[in-house]
N, C-alpha and C positions, 0 to 999 in steps of 0.2 A: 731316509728310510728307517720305519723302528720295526725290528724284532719281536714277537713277543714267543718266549718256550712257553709251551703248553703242555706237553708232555715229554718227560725223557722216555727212549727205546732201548731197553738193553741189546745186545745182540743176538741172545738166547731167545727173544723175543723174537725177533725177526721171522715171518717163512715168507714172505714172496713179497715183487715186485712190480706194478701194473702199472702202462703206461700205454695212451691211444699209439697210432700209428700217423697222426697230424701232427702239426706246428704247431701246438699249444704246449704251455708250463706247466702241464699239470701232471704230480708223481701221485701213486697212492701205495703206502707201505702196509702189507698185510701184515698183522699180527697175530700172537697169542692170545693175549690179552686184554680188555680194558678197551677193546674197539681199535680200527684199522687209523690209519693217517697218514691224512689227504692233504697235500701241498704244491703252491705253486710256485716253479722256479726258473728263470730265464732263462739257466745254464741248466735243462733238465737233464740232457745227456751227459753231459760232465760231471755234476751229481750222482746219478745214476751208477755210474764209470766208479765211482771214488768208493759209494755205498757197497757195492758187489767186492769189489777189493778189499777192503776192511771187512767186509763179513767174512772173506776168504782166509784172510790173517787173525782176526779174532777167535774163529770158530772153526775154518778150516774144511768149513763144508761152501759148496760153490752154488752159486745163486743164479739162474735166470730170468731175465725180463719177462714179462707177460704182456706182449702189442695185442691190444684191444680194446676195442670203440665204442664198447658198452661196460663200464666196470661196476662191478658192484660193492660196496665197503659195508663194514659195520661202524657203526655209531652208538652210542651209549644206550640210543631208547630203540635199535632194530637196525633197519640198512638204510641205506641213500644209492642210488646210481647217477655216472657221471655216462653220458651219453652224445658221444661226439660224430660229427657229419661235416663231410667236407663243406665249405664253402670258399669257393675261390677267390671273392669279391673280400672277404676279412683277412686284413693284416693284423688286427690283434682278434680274441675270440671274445664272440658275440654270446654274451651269455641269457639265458631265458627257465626260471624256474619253475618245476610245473610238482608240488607236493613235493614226494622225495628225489625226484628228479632234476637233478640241472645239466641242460643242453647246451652242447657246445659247438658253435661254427668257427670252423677254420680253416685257412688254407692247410694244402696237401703238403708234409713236409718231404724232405729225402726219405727215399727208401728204408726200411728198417735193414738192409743187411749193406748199407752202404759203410764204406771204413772212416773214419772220422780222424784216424790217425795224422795229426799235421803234415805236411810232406816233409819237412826237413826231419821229424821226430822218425818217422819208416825209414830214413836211407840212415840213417845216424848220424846226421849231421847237428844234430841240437846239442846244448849242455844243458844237463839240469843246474838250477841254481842259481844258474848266469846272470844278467841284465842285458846283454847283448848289448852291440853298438859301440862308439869310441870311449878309449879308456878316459877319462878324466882326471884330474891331479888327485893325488891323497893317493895311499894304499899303497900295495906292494909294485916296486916295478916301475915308480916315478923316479922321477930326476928332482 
């Protein structure tokens, strides 16, 4: 997998978050600036989760999602729309470009007010940090 940064976001930059309400990877971060930015990422919701946190800590002001199946961005030369519609038959999405629009099919994900919270991480039973599992030799606590 290669990376490539295309733009840095400050956080002062930041205002909103948009995100369909299907099983596809696709974020779009609205901005001030310089045009919105549109990404696609496997772990959207985890992303997401980390993005809203860090705004919260950086800047102190709090962020909500925006669930919707028609989004609109800016782009350098105007706008583009991401425009998604279930389709139950696609396990990854089926994409189809029509001018500044790109269609997206996709199966129906979880619920948007579903809790994501791991089970063990809600009762308190997780450590941060950890590796879980049998200790191994080395480190503190061997023989």
């Amino acid at each position: 997998i290669v990376y490539n940064l295309r733009r840095r976001v400050s956080w002062n930059e930041l205002k909103g978050i948009s995100l369909s309400s299907l099983a596809d990877n696709y974020v779009v971060l609205q901005t001030s600036g310089g045009g919105d930015v549109c990404f696609e990422c496997t772990n959207k919701t985890e992303a997401v989760i980390v993005i809203i946190e860090n705004m919260k800590k950086q800047t102190g002001s709090e962020m909500t999602p925006q669930f919707m199946d028609n989004i609109q961005y800016k782009v350098k030369n105007g706008n583009r729309t991401l425009q998604f519609a279930k389709n139950e038959s696609a396990s990854t999405p089926k994409l189809t470009k029509k001018y500044t629009t790109l269609q997206i099919g996709i199966a129906t994900g979880l619920p948007k007010d579903t809790d994501s919270t791991p089970q063990n991480m809600a009762s308190g039973g997780a450590r941060r940090g950890g590796g879980g599992g049998a200790r191994r030799g080395g480190g503190r606590g061997s023989a």
